[in-house]
C-alpha positions in Angstrom: 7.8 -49.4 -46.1 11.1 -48.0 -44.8 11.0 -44.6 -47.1 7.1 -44.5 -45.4 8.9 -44.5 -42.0 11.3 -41.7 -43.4 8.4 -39.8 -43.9 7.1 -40.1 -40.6 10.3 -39.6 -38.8 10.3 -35.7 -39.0 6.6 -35.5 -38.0 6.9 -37.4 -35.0 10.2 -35.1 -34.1 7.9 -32.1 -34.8 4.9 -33.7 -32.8 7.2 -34.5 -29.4 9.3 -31.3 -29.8 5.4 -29.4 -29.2 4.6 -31.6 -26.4 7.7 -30.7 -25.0 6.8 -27.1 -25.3 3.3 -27.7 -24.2 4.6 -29.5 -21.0 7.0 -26.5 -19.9 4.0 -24.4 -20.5 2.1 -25.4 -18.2 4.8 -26.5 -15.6 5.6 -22.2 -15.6 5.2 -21.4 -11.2 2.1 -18.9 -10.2 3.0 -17.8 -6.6 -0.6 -16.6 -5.5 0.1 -14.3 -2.0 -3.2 -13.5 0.0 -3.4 -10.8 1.8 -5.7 -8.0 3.1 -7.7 -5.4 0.6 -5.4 -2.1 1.6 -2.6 -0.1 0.2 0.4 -2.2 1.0 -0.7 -5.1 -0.8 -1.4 -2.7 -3.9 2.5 -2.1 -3.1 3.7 -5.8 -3.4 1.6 -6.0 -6.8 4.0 -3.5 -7.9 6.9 -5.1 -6.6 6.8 -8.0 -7.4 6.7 -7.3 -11.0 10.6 -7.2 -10.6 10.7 -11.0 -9.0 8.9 -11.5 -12.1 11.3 -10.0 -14.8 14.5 -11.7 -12.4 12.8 -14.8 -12.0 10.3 -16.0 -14.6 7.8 -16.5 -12.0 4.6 -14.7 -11.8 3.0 -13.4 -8.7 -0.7 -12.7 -7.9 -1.8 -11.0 -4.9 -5.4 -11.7 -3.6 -6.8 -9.1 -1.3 -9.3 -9.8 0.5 -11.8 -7.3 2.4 -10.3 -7.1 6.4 -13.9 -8.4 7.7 -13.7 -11.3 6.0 -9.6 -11.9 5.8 -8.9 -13.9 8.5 -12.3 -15.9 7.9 -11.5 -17.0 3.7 -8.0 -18.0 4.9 -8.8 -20.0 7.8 -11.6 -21.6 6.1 -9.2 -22.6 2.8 -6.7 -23.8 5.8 -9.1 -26.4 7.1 -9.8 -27.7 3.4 -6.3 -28.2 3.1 -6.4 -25.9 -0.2 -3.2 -25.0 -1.9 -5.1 -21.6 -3.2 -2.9 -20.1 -1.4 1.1 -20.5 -1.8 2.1 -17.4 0.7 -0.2 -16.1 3.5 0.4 -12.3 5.0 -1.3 -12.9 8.0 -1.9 -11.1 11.5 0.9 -12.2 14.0 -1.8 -13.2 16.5 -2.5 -16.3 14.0 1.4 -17.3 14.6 0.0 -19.8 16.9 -3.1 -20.9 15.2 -1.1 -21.4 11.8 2.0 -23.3 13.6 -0.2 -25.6 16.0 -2.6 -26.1 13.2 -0.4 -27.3 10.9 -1.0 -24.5 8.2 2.3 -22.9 8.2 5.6 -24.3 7.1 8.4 -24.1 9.4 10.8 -21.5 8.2 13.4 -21.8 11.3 16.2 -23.8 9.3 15.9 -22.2 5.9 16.0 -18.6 7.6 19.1 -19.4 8.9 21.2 -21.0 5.6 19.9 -17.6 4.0 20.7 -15.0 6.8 17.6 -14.0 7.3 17.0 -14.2 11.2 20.3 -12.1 11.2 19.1 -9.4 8.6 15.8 -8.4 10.4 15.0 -6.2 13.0 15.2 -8.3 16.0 11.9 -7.3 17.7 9.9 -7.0 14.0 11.0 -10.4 13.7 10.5 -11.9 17.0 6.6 -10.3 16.8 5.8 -11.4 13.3 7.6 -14.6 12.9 8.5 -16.4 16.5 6.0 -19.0 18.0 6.3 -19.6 20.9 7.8 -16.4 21.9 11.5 -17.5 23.2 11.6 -20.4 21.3 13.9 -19.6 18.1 11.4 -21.1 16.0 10.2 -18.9 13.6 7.0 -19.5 11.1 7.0 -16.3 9.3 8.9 -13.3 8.0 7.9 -10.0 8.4 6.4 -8.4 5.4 4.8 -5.0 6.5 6.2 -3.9 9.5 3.8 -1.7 11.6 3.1 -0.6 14.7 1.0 2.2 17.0 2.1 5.5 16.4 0.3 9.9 17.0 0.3 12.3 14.4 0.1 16.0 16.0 -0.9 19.5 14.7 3.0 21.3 14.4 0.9 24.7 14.0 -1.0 24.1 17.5 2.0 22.9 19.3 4.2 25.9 18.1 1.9 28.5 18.2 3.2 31.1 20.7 0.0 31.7 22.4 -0.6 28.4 23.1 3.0 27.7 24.2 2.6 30.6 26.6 -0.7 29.6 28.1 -0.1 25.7 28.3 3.1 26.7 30.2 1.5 29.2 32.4 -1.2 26.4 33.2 1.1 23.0 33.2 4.2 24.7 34.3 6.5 23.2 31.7 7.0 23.7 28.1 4.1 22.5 25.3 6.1 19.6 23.4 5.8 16.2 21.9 4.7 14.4 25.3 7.4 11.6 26.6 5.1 10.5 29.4 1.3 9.6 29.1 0.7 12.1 31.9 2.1 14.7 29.8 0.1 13.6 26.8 -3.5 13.7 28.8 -2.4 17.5 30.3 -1.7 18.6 26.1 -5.1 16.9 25.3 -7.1 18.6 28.5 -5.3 21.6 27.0 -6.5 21.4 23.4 -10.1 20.2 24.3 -12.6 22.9 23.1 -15.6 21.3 22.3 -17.3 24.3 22.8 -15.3 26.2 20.1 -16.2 27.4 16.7 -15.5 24.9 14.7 -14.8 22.2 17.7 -11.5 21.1 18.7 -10.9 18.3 20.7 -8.0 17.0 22.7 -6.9 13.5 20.9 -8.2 10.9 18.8 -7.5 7.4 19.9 -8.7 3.2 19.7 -11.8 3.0 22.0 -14.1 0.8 19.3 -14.9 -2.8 19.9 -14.5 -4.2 16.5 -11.5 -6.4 15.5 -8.6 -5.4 18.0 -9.2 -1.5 18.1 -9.4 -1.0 21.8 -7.2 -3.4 22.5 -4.4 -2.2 20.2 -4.7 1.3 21.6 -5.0 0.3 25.5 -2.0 -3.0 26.1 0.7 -0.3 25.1 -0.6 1.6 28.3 -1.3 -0.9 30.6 2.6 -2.0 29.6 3.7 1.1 30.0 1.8 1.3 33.4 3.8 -2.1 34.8 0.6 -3.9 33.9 0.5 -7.2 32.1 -1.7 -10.2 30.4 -0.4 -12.7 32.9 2.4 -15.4 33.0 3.5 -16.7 29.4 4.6 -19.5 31.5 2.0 -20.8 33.8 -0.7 -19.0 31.9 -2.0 -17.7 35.4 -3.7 -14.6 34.8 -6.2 -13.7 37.7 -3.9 -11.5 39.6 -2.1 -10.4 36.8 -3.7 -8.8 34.7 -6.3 -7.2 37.1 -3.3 -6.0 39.5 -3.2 -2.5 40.4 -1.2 -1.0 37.8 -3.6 -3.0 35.4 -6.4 -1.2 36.7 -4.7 2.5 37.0 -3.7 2.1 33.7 -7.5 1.6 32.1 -8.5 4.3 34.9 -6.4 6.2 33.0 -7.6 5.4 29.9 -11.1 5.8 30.2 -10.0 9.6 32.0 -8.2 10.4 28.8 -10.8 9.0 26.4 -12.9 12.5 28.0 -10.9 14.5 25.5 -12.1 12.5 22.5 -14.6 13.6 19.8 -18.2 12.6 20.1 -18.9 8.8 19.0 -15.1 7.6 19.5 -15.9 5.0 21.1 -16.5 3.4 18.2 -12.7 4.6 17.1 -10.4 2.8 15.3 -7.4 3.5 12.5 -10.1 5.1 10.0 -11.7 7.4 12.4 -8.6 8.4 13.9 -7.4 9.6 10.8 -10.5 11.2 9.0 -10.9 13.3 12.8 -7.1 14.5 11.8 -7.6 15.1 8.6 -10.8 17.3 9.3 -9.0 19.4 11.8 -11.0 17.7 14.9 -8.1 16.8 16.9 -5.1 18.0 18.0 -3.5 14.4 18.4 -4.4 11.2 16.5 -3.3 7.3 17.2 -3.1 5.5 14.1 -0.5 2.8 12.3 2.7 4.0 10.8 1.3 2.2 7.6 -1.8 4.9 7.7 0.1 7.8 8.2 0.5 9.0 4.0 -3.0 10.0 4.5 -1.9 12.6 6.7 0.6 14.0 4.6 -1.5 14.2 1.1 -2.7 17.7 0.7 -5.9 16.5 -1.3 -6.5 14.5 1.7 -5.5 16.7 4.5 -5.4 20.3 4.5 -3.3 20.2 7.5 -0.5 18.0 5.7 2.3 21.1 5.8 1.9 21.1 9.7 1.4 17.5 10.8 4.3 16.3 12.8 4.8 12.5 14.0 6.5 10.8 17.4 6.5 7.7 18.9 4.1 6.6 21.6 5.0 7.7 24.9 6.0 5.7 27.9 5.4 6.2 32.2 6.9 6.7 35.4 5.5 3.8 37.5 5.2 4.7 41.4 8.0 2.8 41.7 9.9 5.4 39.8 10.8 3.5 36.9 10.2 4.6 33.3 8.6 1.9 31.2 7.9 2.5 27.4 6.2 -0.6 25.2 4.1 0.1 22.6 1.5 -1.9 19.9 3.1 -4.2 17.4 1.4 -4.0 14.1 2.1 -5.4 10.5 2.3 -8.6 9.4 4.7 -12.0 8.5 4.7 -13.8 5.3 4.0 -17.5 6.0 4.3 -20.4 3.5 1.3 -22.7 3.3 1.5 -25.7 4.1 -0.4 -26.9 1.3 1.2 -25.1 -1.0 2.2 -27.0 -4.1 5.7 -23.8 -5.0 7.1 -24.4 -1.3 10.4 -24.0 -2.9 9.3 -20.8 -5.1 7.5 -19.5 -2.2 10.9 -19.5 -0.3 12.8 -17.5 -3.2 10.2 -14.9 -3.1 10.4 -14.2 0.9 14.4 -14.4 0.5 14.1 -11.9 -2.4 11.8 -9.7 -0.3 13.8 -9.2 2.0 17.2 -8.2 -0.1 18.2 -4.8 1.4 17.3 -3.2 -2.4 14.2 -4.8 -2.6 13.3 -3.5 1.2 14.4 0.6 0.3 12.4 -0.1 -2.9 9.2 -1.5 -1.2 9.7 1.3 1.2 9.7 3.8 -1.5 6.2 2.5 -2.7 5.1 2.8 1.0 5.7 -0.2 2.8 7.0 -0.3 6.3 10.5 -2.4 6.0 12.1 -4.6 8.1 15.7 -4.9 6.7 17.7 -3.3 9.8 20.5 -2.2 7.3 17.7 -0.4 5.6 15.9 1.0 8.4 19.7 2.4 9.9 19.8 3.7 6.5 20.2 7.6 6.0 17.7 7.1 3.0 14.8 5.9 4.9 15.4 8.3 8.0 14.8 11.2 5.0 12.3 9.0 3.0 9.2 10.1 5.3 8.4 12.7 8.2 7.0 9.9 10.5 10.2 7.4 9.5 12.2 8.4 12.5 9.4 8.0 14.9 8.8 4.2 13.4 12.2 3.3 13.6 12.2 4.9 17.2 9.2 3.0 17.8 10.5 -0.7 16.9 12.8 -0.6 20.0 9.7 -0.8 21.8 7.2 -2.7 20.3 5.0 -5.9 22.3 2.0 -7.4 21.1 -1.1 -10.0 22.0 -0.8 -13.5 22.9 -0.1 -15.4 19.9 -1.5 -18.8 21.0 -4.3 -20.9 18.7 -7.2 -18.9 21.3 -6.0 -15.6 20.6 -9.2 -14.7 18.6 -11.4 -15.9 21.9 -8.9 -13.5 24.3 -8.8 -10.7 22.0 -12.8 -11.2 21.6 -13.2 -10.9 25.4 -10.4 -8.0 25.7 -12.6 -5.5 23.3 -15.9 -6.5 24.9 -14.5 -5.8 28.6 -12.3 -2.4 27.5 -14.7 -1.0 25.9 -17.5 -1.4 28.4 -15.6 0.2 30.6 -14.7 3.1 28.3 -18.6 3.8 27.6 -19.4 4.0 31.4 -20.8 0.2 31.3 -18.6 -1.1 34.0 -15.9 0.6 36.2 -12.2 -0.1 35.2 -11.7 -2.5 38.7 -14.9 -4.3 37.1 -13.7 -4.5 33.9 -10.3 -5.7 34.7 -11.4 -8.4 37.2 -13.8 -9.9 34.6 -11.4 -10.6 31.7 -8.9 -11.8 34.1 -11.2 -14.8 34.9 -12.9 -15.3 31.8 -9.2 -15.6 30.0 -8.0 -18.0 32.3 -11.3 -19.9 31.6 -10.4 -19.5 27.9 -7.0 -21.2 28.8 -8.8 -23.9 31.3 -10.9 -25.1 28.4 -7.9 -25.3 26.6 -5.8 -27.4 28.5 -2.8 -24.8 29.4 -3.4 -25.6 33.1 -3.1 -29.6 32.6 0.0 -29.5 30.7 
């Protein structure tokens, strides 16, 4: 009996030594990110492949079409589903993900690691903060983007043109700094009637998504306008005040000097119209602009300049200058089951290295050491004019109803933009149907 047991001994140590193997194998961490079907989550794919050789942990990005982004992660949200470990969401969800539970609280961690020191303060007060001014952050920005214009160099240095634009505006033809001087160089280069066409600018005026809206808040900010009181939530009165309304008069006068069918506009139109030579001017996201400088793409690519959006002189003789936060923050998931993993992939992110690298693949970073860097200043021609940008950036209300607002914001703005209803119409409508949004909602009973 005992040299039976003898005999046995080894198997058994051979049988739990393979279990023990078996057991590591299948305890080995799959962070799976969602985020939108574009170029920059093709980018992460590749770059997390080095969090994968440091770390042992594997990565898989899901991207998902935009029409249907927002709609498959909300949906997995309220099944509680831990599909997803690390969502790269739209900073209007901020408030939707924090008061719903969904995202994890980062505020504590971000601090032990350094993070809420080692982003740009503005990228990171846009993509991560909810409430705004509260020092609570439930994300970290991921792709940093924002509203930016692409211009034809070899229209806007063309002696001719110089000449004549002078001899008609009186001052010299050059990157506009005011939105007044930006709707005299698009009057200027508007030539519908010219063989082939050229018209002024391309620019947000479609209804899907956020389009309008994207392109038109920069200019009501930059106007003195505003979306009401993030404290009281009042908004009639606000956001149909005088400069509100001059600043959509203003862009529905500029919106003249747009291609036909651009009111339907939005980042894709905007750049095909450059790209084809249509335009003289095109706003689009920073994250769009290597399209513009590919020459299989573009055959304007040698002579495409960039700049920042422009700001305006208010009749009160102040110069104001805010432009359209893009991009988006990596949340953690609340149902996540690699919290902890999930948390050594954002920190790692955001290393200064892996920022220049992720940048060199074609992300937007958000690493202020990174974006002060020499490097990246040289890395791209629109670079400067992004990092330019960031000082100014704003963007939507982030509360739970931002989808409802934003809904209401496109239907009203573009309405007005195709001749529907006047700008004074259009303003005074979404002023009261947002503050019925926030009624319903409870913000005026709190």
């Amino acid at each position: 009996m005992k040299r039976s047991l003898k005999i046995y001994i080894p198997l058994f140590v051979c049988l739990m030594a393979l279990l023990i193997v078996i057991g590591c194998a299948k305890k080995e961490t799959t962070l799976t990110l969602v985020w939108a079907e574009w170029d920059p989550a093709n980018f992460l794919v590749e770059l997390a492949k080095d969090f994968t050789e440091e770390t042992g942990i594997k990565v898989v990005v899901d991207p998902i079409p935009w029409g249907q982004f927002e709609t498959k992660v909300f949906t997995a949200f309220a099944a509680k589903s831990d599909t997803y470990d690390i969502v790269i969401g739209d900073s209007q969800w901020l408030g939707r993900g924090a008061e719903g539970g969904h995202y994890v609280e980062l505020t504590e961690w971000m601090k032990t690691t350094g993070l809420d020191k080692s982003m740009s303060p503005k990228a990171l007060k846009y993509l991560g903060e909810y409430p705004k001014e509260s020092g609570k952050y439930y994300a970290v920005p991921a792709e940093t983007d924002c509203n930016g214009f692409a211009y034809r160099r070899d229209l806007f240095e063309d002696p001719k043109e110089m000449e004549d634009f002078k001899e008609k505006y009186g001052y010299d033809l050059a990157v506009p700094e005011t939105y007044t001087q930006m709707k005299n160089i698009a009057e200027f280069f508007h030539r519908p009637d010219a063989e082939p066409p050229l018209y002024g600018i391309a620019m947000w005026l479609g209804k899907d998504y956020d389009a309008i809206t994207m392109g038109f808040q920069q200019v009501m900010w930059s106007f003195g306008g505003s979306y009401g009181d993030p404290k009281t939530y009042k908004v009639d009165g606000i956001l149909n005040s005088d400069e509100g309304v001059k600043a959509l008069e203003f862009y529905v006068d500029l919106a003249k000097f747009t291609p036909p069918g651009s009111e339907n506009y939005y980042w894709n139109e905007c750049l095909t119209a450059f790209q084809q030579g249509k335009v003289s001017m095109a706003m689009d996201f920073f994250a769009f602009f290597p399209g513009l400088l590919a020459e299989d793409k573009s055959p304007y690519a040698d002579s495409t300049g960039f700049f920042a959006a422009p700001g305006q002189v208010g009749e009160d003789g102040e110069f104001r200058r805010y432009i359209s936060m893009g991009g988006q923050g990596m949340s953690i998931s609340s149902y996540s089951k690699n919290k902890e993993a999930a948390k050594q992939f954002i920190n790692w992110f955001c290393k200064p290295k892996n920022q220049l690298k992720w940048a060199k693949l074609g992300g937007l970073a958000a690493s202020s050491q990174v974006l002060e860097s020499e490097e990246f200043l040289k890395m791209n021609p629109f670079n400067p004019a992004f990092v330019e940008s960031l000082k100014y950036v704003r963007d939507f209300w982030a509360v739970p109803e931002y989808a409802e607002l934003l809904q209401r914001c496109q239907t009203n703005w573009n309405a007005a933009v195709t001749g529907q209803m006047t700008a004074k119409e259009a303003m005074d409508k979404l002023a009261k149907e947002h503050e019925e949004i926030f009624r319903n909602a409870g913000y005026y009973d709190k």
